[in-house]
PAZATOR-90012 format. One record per residue (C-alpha): residue number from 1; x, y, z; residue in one letter. Coordinates in pm, whole numbers, padded with zeros to 5 digits, always signed. Layout:
N
NUM|X|Y|Z|A
...
% end
This chain:
308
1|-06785|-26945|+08912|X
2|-06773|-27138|+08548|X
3|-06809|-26899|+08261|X
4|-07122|-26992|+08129|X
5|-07257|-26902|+08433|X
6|-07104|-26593|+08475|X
7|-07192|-26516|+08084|X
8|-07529|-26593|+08169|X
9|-07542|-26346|+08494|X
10|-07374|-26057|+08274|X
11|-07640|-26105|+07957|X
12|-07948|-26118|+08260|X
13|-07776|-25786|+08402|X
14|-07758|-25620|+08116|X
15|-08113|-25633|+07971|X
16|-08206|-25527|+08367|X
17|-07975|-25233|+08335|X
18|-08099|-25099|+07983|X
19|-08440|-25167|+07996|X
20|-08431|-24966|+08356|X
21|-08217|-24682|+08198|X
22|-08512|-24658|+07880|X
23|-08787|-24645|+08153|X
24|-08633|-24426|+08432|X
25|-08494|-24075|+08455|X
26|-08240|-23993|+08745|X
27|-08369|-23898|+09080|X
28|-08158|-23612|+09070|X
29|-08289|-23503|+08757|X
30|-08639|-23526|+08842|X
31|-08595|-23287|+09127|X
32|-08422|-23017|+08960|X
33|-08708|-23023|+08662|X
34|-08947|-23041|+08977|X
35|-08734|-22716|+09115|X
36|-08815|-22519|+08777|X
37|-09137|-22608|+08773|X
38|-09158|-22363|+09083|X
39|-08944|-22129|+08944|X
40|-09192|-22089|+08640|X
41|-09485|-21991|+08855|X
42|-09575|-21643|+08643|X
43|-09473|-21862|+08277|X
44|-09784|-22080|+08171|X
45|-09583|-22219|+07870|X
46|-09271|-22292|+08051|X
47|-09491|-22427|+08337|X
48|-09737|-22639|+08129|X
49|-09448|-22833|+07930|X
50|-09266|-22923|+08249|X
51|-09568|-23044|+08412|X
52|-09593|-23245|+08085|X
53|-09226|-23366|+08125|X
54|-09269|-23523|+08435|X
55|-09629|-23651|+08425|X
56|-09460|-23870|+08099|X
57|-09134|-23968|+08318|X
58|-09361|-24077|+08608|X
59|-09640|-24273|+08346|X
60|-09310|-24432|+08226|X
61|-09158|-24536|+08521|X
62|-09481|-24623|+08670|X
63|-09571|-24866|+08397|X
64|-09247|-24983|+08284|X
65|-09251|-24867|+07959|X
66|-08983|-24624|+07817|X
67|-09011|-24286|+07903|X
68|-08946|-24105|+07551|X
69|-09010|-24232|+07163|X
70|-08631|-24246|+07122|X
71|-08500|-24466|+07352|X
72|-08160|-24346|+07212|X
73|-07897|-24490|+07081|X
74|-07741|-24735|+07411|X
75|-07409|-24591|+07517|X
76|-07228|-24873|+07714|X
77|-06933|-24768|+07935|X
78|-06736|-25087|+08072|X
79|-06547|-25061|+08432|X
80|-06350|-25393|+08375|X
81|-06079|-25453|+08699|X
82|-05829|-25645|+08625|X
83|-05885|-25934|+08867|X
84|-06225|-26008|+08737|X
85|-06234|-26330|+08509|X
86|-06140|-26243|+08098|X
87|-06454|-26216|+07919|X
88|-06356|-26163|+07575|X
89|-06673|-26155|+07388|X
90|-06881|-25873|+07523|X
91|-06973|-25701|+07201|X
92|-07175|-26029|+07082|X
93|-07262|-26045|+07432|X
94|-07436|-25688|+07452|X
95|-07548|-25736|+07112|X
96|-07744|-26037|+07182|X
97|-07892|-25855|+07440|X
98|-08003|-25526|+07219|X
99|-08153|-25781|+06988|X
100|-08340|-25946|+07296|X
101|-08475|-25593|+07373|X
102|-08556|-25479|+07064|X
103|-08749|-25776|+07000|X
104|-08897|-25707|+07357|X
105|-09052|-25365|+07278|X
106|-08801|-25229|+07536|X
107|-08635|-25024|+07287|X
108|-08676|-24825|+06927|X
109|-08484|-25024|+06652|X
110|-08269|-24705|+06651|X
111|-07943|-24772|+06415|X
112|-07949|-24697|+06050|X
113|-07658|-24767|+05771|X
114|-07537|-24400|+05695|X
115|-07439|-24538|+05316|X
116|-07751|-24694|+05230|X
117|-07980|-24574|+05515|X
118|-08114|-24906|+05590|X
119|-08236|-25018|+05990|X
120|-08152|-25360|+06062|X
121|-08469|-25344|+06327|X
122|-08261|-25469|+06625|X
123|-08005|-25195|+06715|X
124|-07751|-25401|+06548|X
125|-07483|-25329|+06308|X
126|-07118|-25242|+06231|X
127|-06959|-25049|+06518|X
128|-07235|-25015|+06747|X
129|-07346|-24993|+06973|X
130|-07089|-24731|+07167|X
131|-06855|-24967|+07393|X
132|-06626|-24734|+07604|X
133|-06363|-24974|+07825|X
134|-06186|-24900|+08133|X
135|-05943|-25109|+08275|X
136|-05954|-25069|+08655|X
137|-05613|-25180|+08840|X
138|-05652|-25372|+09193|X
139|-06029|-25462|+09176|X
140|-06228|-25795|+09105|X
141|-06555|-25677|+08958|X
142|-06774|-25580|+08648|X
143|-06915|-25181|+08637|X
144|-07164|-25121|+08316|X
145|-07278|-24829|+08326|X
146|-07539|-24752|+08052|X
147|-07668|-24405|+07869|X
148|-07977|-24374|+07681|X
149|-07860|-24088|+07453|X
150|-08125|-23922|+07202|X
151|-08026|-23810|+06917|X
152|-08184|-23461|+06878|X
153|-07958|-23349|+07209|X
154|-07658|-23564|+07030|X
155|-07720|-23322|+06685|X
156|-07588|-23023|+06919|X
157|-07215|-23216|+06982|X
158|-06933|-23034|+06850|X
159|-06555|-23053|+06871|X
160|-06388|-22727|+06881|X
161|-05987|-22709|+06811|X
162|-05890|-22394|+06964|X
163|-05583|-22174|+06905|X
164|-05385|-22292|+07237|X
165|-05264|-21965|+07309|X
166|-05607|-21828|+07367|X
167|-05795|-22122|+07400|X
168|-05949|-22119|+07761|X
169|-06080|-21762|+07700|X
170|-06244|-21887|+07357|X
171|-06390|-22150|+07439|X
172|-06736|-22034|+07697|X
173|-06859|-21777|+07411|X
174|-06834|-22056|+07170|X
175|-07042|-22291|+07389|X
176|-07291|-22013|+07458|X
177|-07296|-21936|+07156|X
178|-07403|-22325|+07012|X
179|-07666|-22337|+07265|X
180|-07807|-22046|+07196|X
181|-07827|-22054|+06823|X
182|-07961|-22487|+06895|X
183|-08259|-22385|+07087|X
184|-08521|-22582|+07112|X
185|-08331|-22851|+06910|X
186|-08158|-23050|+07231|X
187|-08516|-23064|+07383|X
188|-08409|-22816|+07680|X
189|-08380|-22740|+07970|X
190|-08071|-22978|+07902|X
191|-07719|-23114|+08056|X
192|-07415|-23027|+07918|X
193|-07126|-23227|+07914|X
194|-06783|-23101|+07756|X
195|-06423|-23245|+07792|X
196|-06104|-22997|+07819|X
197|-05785|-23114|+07659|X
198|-05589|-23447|+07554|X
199|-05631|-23475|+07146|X
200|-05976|-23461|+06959|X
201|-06090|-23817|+07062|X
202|-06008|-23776|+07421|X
203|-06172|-23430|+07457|X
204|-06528|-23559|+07301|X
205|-06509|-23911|+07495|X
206|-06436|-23686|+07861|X
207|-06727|-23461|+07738|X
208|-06986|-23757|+07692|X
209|-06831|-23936|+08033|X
210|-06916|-23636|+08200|X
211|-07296|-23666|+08181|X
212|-07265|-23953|+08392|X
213|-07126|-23760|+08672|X
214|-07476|-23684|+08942|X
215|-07674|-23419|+08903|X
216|-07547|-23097|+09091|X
217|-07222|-23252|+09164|X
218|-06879|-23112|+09086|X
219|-06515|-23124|+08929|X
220|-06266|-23148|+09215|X
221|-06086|-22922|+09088|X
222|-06152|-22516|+09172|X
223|-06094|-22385|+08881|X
224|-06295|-22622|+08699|X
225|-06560|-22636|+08978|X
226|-06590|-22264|+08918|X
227|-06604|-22282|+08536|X
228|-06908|-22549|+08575|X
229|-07100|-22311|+08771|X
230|-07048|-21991|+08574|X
231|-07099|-22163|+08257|X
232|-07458|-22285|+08443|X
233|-07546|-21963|+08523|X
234|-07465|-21774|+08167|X
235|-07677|-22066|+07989|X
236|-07960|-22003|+08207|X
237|-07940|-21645|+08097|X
238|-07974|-21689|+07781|X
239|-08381|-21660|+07648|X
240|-08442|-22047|+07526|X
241|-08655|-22193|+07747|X
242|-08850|-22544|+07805|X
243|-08847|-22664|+07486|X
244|-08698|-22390|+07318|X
245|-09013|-22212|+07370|X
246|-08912|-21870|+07554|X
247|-08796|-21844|+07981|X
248|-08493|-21907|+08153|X
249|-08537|-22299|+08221|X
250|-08257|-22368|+08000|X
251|-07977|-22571|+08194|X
252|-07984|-22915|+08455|X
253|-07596|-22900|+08490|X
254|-07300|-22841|+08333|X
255|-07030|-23122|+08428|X
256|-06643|-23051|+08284|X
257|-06402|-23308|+08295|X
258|-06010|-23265|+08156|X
259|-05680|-23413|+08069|X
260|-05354|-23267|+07967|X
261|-05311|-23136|+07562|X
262|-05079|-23108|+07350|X
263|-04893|-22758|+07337|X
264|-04963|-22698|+06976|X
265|-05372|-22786|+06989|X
266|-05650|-22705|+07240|X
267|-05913|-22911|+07181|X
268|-06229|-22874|+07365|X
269|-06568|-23118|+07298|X
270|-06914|-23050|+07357|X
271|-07170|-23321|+07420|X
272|-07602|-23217|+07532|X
273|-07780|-23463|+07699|X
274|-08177|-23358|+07722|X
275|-08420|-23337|+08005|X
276|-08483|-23723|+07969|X
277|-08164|-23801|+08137|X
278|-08130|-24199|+08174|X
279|-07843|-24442|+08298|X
280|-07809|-24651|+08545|X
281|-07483|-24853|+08659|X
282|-07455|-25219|+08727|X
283|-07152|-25425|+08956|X
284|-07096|-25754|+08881|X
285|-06885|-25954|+09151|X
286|-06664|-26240|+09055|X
287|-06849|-26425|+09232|X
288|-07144|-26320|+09006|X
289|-07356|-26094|+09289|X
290|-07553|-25823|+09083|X
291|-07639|-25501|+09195|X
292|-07796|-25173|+09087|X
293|-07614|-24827|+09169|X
294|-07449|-24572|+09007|X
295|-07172|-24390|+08957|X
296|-07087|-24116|+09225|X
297|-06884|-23771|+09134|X
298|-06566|-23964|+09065|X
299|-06713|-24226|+08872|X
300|-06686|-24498|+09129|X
301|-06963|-24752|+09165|X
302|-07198|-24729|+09482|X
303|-07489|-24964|+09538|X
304|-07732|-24738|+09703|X
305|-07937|-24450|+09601|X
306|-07951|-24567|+09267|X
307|-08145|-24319|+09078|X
308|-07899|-24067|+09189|X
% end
């Protein structure tokens, strides 16, 4: 296929993948919120603002218009394999498309110049919107996988640098600890994403890539596994509540990912993602065939199911 064409496929996918992700939560998500929601029989607060939550994610997806007043600020992760044909321009590419959606009513002109505190009105700007790349060795095709991130959940990110001699016993009563003390402030109940090890960078990126991971799945590794579930259970302990408003709904998921540190520094990042969970992946052959999916629990593109 020429590259105009192809250019032309990727800038049509794209504006089909984020205007999807604004107007859709996961399927997953939806039926754990539907799961509280019977959990809060004997809690008319808890049970009135989840019935709220997903009357507005089904009026949204019903009608094709996005689901939540901040559409977020568009996090764009890029699954490039190295057989697929250079495209060397995808920032203008996806920025172009913003514009196009912006323009579109399909998002919130959402980026703002921190000096002078000025919105462009099209989600443009320097250094945005978030671009993570992967190159992927011995394939042929095109992965985006977008996230709708809001920025009241975003407020509650933190990198921690722990000592690394007690580090891994530090770290869950520090997490617990910023949850609690953010209550109502991430829009709970929420998903929480954090990233064990490599340096400072590495440990917030593996935090944020770990939202993308399903609903309910988990880290292949026990010990991790393990430290996802306790760290579910000890957040839904703790007396926040839908909307910060008192009960036990507090937690989706709690997804871990890691990578090997440094001896002398442990750091360990933190990154909330609200009830209003939204991505959606996208393959794009070489050939130029498009098609919907998502990512599965080790971030590997499937085609079907795809509001997993």
């Amino acid at each position: 296929m020429d590259r105009l064409n192809l250019l032309k496929i990727i800038e049509n996918s794209l504006y089909s993948l984020i205007s999807y992700s604004a107007q859709n939560v996961t399927k997953k998500t939806i039926i754990k919120l539907e799961k509280l929601l019977e959990n809060e029989k004997n809690n008319d607060i808890a049970r009135s603002q989840l019935e709220l939550m997903l009357e507005n994610i089904y009026y949204g997806k019903k009608n094709q218009i996005p689901v939540c007043q901040d559409t977020g600020l568009v996090n764009i992760f890029i699954q490039l394999g190295d057989n697929f044909p250079i495209i060397s321009n995808f920032k203008e590419t996806i920025r172009k498309i913003l514009d196009q959606l912006t323009n579109d009513s399909k998002l919130r002109a959402n980026t703002v110049d921190p000096i002078i505190f000025q919105n462009p009105g099209d989600n443009s700007g320097k250094n945005t919107p978030p671009i993570y790349l992967e190159l992927i060795p011995n394939r042929d095709d095109l992965v985006f996988t977008i996230l709708n991130k809001g920025g009241g959940c975003e407020n509650i990110s933190a990198l921690y640098m722990l000592n690394p001699a007690t580090g891994f016993e530090d770290f869950v009563p520090l997490i617990l600890d910023k949850i609690e003390n953010a209550g109502g402030k991430p829009c709970p109940p929420i998903i929480v994403g954090i990233g064990i090890g490599g340096d400072s960078v590495k440990s917030m990126y593996l935090a944020k890539k770990a939202l993308l991971r399903p609903i309910g799945t988990r880290n292949r590794r026990d010990e991790v596994s393990n430290l996802e579930n306790e760290l579910l259970n000890q957040i839904n302990e703790l007396d926040i509540g839908v909307m910060g408003l008192g009960g036990y709904s507090n937690c989706i998921d709690v997804h871990i990912e890691w990578a090997m540190r440094h001896p002398a520094s442990y750091p360990v990042g933190l990154v909330v993602e609200c009830y209003s969970h939204r991505t959606i992946s996208g393959c794009i052959s070489k050939e130029g065939e498009f098609f919907m999916g998502y990512l599965d629990a080790d971030y590997n593109f499937s085609p079907e199911n795809r509001n997993s």
